[in-house]
C-alpha atoms as one frame of an Amber mdcrd trajectory, in Angstrom:
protein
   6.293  12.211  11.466   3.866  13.796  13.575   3.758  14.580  17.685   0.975
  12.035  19.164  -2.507  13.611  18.319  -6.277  12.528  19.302  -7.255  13.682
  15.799  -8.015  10.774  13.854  -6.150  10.275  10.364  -7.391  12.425   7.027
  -4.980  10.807   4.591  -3.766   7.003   4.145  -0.720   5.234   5.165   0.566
   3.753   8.274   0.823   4.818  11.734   1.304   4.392  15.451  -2.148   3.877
  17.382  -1.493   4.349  21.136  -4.771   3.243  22.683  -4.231   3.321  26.467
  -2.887  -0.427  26.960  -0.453  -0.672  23.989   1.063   0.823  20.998   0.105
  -0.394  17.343   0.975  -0.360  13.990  -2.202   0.139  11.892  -2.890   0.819
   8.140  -5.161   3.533   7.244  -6.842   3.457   3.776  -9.024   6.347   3.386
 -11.023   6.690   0.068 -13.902   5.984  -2.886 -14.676   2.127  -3.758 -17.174
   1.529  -6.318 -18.595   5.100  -5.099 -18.407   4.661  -1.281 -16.072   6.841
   0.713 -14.378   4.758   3.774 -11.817   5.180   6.316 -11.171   1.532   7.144
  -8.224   0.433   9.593  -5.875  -2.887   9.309  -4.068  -4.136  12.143  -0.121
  -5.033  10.870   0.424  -8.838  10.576  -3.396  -9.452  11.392  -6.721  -9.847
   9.036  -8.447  -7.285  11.520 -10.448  -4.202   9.949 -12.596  -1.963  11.467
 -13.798   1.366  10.791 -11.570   4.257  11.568 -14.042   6.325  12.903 -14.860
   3.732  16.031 -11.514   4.126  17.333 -10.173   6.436  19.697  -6.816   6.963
  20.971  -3.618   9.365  19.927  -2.340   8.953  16.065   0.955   9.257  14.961
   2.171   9.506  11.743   1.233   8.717   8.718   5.049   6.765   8.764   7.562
   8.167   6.173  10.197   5.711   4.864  13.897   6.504   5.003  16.829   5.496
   3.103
């Protein structure tokens, strides 16, 4: 896993979102659907989406699983 950066993801999975007032688990999909790229991010345990690219806060991650 990664320090805590203000760069915004470039590859999918999931990761902390610390946004000033909390820390989050999000889900990143970044990609081409039916020929449109999009960066789209899922809140964990919610049905909110929104577009990666109108959030800002510090990243970390993407997550890695262990044994």
């Amino acid at each position: 896993m990664t320090a805590w950066s203000r760069e915004r993801p470039t590859v999918s999975g999931y990761y902390w979102l610390r946004d000033g007032t909390a820390v989050l688990l999000v889900q990143i999909d970044i990609g081409t659907f039916d020929a449109f790229y999009h960066e789209t991010v899922r809140w964990h345990g919610s049905n909110k989406e929104t577009r990666l690219s109108s959030i800002d806060g510090e990243w970390q991650g993407p997550l890695e699983p262990k044994e």
